[in-house]
Every structure is written in structure tokens, then in C-alpha cells.
TORPA-4810 file (N, C-alpha, C, O; in nm, 3 decimals):
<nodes>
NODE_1_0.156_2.837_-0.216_0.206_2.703_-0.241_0.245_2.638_-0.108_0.319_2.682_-0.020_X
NODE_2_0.167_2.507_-0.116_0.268_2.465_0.042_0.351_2.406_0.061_0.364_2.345_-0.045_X
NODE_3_0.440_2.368_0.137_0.547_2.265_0.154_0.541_2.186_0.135_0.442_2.146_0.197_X
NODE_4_0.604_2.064_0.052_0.631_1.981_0.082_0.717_1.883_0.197_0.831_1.919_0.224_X
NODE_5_0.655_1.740_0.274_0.712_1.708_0.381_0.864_1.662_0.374_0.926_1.635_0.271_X
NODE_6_0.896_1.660_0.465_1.080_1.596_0.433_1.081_1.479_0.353_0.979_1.412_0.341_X
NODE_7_1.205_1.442_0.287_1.224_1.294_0.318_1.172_1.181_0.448_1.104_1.079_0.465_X
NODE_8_1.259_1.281_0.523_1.233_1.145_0.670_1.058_1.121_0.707_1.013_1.023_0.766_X
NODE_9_0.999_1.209_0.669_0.877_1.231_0.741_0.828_1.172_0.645_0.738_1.095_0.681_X
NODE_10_0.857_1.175_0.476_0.753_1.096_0.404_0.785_0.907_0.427_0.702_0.818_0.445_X
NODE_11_0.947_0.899_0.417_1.004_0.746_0.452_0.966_0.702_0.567_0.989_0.581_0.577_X
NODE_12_0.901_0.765_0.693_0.871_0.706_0.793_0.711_0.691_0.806_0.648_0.636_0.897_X
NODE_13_0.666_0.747_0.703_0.491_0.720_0.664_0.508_0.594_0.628_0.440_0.515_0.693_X
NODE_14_0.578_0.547_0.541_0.566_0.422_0.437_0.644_0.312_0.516_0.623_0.192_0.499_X
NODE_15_0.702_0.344_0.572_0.749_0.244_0.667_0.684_0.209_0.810_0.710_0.106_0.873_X
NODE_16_0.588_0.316_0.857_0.466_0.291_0.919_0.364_0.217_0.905_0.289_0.164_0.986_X
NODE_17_0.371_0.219_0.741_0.253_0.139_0.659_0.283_0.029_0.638_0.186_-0.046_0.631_X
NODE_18_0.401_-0.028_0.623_0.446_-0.133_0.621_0.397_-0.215_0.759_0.325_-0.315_0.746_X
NODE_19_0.437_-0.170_0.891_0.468_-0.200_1.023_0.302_-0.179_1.078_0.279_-0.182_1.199_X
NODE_20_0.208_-0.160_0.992_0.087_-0.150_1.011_0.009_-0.290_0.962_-0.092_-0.340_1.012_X
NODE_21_0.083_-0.336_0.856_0.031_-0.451_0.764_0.101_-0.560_0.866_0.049_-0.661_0.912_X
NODE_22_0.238_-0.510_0.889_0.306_-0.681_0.999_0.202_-0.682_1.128_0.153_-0.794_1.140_X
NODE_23_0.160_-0.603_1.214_0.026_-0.570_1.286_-0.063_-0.620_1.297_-0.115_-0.650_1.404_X
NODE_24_-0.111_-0.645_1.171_-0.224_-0.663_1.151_-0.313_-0.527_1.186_-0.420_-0.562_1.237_X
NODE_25_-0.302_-0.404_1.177_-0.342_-0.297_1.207_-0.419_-0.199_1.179_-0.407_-0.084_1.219_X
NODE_26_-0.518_-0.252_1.093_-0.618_-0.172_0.960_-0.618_0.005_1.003_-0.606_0.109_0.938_X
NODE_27_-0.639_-0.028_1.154_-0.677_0.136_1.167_-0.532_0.230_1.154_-0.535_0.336_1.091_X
NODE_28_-0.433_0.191_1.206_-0.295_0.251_1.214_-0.298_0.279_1.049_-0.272_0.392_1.008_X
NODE_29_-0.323_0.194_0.974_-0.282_0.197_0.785_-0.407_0.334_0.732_-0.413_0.414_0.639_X
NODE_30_-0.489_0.301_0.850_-0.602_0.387_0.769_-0.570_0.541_0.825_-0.603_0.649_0.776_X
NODE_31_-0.472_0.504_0.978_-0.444_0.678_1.033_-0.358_0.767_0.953_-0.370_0.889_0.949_X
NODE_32_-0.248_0.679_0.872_-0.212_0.765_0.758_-0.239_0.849_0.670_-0.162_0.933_0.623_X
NODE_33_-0.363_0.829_0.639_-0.430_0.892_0.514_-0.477_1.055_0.576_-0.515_1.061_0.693_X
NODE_34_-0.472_1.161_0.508_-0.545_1.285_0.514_-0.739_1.231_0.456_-0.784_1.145_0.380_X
NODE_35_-0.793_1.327_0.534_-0.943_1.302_0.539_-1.007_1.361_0.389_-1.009_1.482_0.366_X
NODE_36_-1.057_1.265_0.295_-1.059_1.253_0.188_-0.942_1.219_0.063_-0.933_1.259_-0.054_X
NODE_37_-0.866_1.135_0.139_-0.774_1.113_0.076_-0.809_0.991_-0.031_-0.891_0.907_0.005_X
NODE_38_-0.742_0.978_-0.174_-0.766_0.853_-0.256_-0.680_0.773_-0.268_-0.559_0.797_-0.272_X
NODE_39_-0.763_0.610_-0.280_-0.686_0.487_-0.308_-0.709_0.448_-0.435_-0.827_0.445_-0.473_X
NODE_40_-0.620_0.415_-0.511_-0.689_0.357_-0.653_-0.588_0.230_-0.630_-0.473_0.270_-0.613_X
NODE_41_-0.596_0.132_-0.627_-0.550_-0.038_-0.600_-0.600_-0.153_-0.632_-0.667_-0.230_-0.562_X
NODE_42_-0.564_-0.165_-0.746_-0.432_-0.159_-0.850_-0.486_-0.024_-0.934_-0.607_-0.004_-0.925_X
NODE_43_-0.409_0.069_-1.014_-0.442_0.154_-1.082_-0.557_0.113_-1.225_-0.534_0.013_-1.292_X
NODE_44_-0.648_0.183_-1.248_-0.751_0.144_-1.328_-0.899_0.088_-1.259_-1.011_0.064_-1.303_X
NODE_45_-0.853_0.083_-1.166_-0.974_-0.008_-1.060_-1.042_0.142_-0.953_-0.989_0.243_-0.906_X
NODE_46_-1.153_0.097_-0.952_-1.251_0.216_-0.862_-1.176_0.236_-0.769_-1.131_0.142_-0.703_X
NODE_47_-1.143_0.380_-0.740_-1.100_0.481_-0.625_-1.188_0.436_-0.506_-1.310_0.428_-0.494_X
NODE_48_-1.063_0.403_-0.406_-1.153_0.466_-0.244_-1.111_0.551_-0.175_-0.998_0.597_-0.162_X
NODE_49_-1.230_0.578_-0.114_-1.225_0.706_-0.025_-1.295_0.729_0.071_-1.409_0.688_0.052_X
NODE_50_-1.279_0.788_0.192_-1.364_0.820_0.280_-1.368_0.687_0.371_-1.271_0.611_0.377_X
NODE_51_-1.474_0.669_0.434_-1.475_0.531_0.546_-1.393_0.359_0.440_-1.338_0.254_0.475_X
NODE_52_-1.432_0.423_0.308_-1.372_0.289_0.227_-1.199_0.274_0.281_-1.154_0.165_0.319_X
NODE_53_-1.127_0.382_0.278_-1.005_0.300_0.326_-1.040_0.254_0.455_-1.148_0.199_0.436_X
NODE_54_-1.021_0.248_0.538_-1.034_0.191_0.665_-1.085_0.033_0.623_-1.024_-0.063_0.671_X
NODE_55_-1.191_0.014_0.536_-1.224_-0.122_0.532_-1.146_-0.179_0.440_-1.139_-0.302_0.436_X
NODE_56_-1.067_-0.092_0.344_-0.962_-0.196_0.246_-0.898_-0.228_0.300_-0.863_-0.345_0.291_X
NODE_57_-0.852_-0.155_0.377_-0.726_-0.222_0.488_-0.778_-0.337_0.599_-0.719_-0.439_0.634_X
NODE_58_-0.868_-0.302_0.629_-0.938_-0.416_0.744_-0.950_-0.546_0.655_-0.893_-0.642_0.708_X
NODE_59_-1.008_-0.574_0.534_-0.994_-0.647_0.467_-0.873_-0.748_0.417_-0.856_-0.869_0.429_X
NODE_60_-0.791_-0.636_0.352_-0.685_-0.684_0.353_-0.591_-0.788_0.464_-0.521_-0.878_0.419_X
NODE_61_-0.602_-0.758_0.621_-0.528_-0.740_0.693_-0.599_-0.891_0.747_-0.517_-0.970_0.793_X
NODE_62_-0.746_-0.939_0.745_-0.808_-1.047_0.787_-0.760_-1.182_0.682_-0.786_-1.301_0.701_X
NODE_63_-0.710_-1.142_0.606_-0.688_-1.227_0.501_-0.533_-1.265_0.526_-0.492_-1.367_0.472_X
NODE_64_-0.449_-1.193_0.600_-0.340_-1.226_0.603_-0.246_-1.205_0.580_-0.153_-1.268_0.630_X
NODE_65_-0.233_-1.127_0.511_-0.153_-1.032_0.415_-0.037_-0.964_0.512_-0.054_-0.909_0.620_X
NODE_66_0.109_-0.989_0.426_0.211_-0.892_0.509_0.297_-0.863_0.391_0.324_-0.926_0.289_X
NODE_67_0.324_-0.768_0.428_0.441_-0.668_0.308_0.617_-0.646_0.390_0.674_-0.648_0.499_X
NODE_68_0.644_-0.621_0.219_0.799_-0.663_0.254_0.893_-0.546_0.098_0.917_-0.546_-0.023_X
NODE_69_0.912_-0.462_0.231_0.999_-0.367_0.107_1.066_-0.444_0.037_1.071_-0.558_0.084_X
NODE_70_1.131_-0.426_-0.073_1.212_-0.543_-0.169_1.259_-0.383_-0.228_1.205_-0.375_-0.338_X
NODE_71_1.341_-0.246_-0.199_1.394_-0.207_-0.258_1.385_-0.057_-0.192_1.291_-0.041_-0.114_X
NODE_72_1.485_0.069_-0.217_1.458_0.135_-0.155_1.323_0.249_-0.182_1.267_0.273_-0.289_X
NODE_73_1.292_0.313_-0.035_1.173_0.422_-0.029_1.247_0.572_-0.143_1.324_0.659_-0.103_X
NODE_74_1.201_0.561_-0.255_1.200_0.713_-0.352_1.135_0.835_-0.279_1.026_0.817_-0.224_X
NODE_75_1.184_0.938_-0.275_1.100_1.050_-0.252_1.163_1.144_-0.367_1.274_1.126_-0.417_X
NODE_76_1.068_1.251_-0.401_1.076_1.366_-0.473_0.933_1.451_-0.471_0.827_1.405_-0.513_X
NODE_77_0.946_1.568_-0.420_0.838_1.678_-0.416_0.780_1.598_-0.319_0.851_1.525_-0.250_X
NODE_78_0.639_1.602_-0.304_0.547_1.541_-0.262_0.518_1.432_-0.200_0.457_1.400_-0.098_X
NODE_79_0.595_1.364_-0.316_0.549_1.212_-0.341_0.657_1.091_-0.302_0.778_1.115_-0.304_X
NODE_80_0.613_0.977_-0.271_0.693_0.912_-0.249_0.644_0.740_-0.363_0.536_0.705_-0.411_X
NODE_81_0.791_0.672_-0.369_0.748_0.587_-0.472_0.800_0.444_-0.386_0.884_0.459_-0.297_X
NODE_82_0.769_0.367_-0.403_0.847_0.237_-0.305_0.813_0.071_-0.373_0.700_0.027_-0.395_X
NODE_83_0.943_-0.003_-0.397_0.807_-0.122_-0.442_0.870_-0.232_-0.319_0.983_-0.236_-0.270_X
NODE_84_0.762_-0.310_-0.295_0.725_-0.423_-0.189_0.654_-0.492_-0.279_0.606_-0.469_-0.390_X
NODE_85_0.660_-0.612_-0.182_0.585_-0.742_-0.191_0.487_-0.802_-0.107_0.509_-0.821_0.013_X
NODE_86_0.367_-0.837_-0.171_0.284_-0.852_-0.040_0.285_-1.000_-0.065_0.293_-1.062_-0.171_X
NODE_87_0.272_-1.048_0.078_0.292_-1.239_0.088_0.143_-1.275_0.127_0.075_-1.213_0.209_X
NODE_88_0.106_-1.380_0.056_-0.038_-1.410_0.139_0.015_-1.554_0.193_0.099_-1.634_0.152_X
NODE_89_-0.080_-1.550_0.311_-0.076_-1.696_0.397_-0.007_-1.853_0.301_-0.001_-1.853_0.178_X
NODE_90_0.030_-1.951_0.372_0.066_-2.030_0.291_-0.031_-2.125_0.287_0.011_-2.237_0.318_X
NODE_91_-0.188_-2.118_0.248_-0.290_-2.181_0.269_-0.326_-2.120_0.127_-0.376_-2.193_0.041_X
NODE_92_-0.305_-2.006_0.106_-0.370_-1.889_0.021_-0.348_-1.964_-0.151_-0.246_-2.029_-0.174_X
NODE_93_-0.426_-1.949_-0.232_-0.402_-1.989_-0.392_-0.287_-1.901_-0.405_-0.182_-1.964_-0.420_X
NODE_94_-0.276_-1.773_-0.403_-0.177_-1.673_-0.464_-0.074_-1.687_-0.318_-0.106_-1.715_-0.202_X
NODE_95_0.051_-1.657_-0.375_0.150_-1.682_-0.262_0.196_-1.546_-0.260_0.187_-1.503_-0.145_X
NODE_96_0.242_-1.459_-0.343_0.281_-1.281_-0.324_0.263_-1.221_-0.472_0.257_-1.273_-0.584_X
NODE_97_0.256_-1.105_-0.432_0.274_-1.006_-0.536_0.357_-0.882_-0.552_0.372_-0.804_-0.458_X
NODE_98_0.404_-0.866_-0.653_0.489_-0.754_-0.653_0.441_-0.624_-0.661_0.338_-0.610_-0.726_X
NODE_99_0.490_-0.527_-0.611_0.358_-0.414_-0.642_0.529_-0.259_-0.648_0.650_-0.256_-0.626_X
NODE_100_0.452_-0.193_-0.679_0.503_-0.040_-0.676_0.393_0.014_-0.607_0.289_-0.042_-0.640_X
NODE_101_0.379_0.101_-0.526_0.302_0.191_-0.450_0.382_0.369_-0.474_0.497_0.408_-0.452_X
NODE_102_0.295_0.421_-0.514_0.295_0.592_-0.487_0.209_0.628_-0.385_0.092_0.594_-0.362_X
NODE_103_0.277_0.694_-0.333_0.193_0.811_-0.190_0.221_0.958_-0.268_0.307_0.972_-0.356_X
NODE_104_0.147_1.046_-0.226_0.138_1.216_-0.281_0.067_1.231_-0.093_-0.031_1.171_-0.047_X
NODE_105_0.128_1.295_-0.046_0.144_1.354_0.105_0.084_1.485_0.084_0.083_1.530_-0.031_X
NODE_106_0.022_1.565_0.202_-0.007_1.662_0.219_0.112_1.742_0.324_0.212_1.693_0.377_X
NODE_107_0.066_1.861_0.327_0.204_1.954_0.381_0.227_1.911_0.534_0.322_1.953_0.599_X
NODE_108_0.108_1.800_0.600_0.139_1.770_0.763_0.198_1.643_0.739_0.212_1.579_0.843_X
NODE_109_0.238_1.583_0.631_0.270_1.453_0.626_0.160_1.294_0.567_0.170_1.181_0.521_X
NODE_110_0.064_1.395_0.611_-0.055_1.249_0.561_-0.069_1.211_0.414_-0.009_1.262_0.319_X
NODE_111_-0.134_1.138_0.411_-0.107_1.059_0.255_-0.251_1.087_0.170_-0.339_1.001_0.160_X
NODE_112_-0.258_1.213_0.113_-0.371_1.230_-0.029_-0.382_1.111_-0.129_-0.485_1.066_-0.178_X
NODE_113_-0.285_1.077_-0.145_-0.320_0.972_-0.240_-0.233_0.900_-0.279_-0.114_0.933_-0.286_X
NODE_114_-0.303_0.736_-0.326_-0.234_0.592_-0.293_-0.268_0.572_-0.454_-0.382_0.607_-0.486_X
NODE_115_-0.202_0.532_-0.534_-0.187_0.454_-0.608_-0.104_0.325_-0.606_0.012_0.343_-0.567_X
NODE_116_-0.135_0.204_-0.638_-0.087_0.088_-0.668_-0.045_-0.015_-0.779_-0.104_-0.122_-0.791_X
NODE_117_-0.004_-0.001_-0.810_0.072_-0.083_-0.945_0.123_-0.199_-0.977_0.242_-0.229_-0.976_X
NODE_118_-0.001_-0.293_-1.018_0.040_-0.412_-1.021_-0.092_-0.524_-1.115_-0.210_-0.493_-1.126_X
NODE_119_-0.057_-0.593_-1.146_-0.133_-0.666_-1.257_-0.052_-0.796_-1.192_0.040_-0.822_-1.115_X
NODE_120_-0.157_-0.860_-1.279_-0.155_-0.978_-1.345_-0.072_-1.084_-1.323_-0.078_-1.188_-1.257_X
NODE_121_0.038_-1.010_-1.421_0.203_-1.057_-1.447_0.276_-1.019_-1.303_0.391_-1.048_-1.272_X
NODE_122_0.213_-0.971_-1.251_0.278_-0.949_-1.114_0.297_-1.051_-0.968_0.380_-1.060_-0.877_X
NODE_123_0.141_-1.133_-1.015_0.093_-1.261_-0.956_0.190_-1.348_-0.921_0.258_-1.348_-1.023_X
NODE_124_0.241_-1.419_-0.849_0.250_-1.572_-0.801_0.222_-1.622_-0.767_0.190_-1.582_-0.655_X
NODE_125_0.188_-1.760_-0.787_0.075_-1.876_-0.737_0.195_-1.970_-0.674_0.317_-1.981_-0.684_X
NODE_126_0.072_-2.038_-0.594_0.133_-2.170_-0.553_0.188_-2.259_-0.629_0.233_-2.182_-0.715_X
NODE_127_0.221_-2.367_-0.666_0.251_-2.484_-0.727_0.138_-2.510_-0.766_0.121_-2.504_-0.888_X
NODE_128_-0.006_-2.558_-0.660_-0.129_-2.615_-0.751_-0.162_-2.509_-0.807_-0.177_-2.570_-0.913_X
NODE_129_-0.189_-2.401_-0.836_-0.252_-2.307_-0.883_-0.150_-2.223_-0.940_-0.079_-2.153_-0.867_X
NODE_130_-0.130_-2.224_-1.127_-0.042_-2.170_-1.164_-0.044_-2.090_-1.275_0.045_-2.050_-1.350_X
NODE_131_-0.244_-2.061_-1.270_-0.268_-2.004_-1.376_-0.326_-1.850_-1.311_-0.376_-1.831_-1.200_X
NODE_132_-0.298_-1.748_-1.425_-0.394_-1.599_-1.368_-0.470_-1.604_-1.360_-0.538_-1.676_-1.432_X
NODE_133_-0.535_-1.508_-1.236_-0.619_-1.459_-1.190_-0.710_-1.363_-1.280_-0.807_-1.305_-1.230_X
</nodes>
């Protein structure tokens, strides 16, 4: 059985990840991950993996996008739980979203796997645009 990483070591992944998105930093977000690690974002939606994170994040990150803890970093075993808000540009139709994120870490600290949690109802729009996506 292997270890699980500390607290500090998993809270300072996710707060890396954060400080990767203010960056603008696709590759720093993508150095987190263990090699074959999975993204499923939003949960229900096709898994990535492999060279795909690196470009979700590159993606993400051209568009504008910055995150904003809104509560504290959870850890237990493995895993860590955290919810933030991601803001898009003020040009953008959608203005933020609320999300929950899970990380599941491997025993050096890197991140096996990303789930994301967020719909719909999670959405905020601008003023002109006030219907879902």
C-alpha cells in the first residue's frame, strides 16, 4: 500500500494550480499531473489524458480564464476536494462559474485524477446573455 501525500503537499498542489491559471501557465497546470493521469471536466463529459491535458489547459488559459478559491482546500487520504470560481474575461457571454474540483494524488504528490463538478446551474451570464448554455 502506498502513502498517501501530506496535507501541505496536497494544499500546495492546488494552490499551484490555482497560481498556474493567474499565469496564464498551461504547462505549470499540466506539470501537476502524474503521467497518465485523468481529467473528466465537468464530470459525465469524455476523460482526458495523456498530451490532452496540456491542451485543456492551454485552451483554457487563451481564453482568459482565472480562478479564485471561494472556500477552504479539503484533504482526506489521497484526495483533495476544493471549490473555486472560474471568472471569464469581461468581454466573455459567461462571466464565472462555480465549480468543486477533486484531485486523487499519487504517493510523490502528483495529481492521478481531476474531476470537476459543475453544470449548468452553476453558470453566470452577463446581463445580455441570461439564458443556459
Amino acid at each position: 500500500m502506498t502513502s498517501a501525500p501530506s496535507h501541505a503537499v496536497m494544499t500546495a498542489a492546488v494552490e499551484a494550480y490555482v497560481s498556474a491559471f493567474d499565469a496564464g501557465d498551461a504547462a505549470a497546470a499540466a506539470a501537476l499531473y502524474a503521467p497518465g493521469a485523468v481529467i473528466e471536466d465537468p464530470v459525465g463529459s469524455p476523460v482526458v489524458t495523456g498530451e490532452g491535458v496540456l491542451a485543456l489547459y492551454a485552451n483554457a488559459m487563451t481564453r482568459g480564464l482565472k480562478l479564485e478559491l471561494t472556500g477552504p482546500i479539503r484533504t482526506a487520504g489521497d484526495s483533495a476536494a476544493f471549490p473555486f470560481r472560474i471568472h471569464y474575461p469581461p468581454t466573455a457571454e459567461r462571466r464565472c462559474i462555480d465549480v468543486i474540483d477533486t484531485f486523487r494524488f499519487d504517493a510523490q504528490g502528483r495529481v492521478i485524477e481531476m474531476r470537476a463538478f459543475w453544470g449548468p446551474d452553476n453558470i453566470q451570464f452577463s446581463r445580455e446573455n441570461q439564458t443556459h448554455a
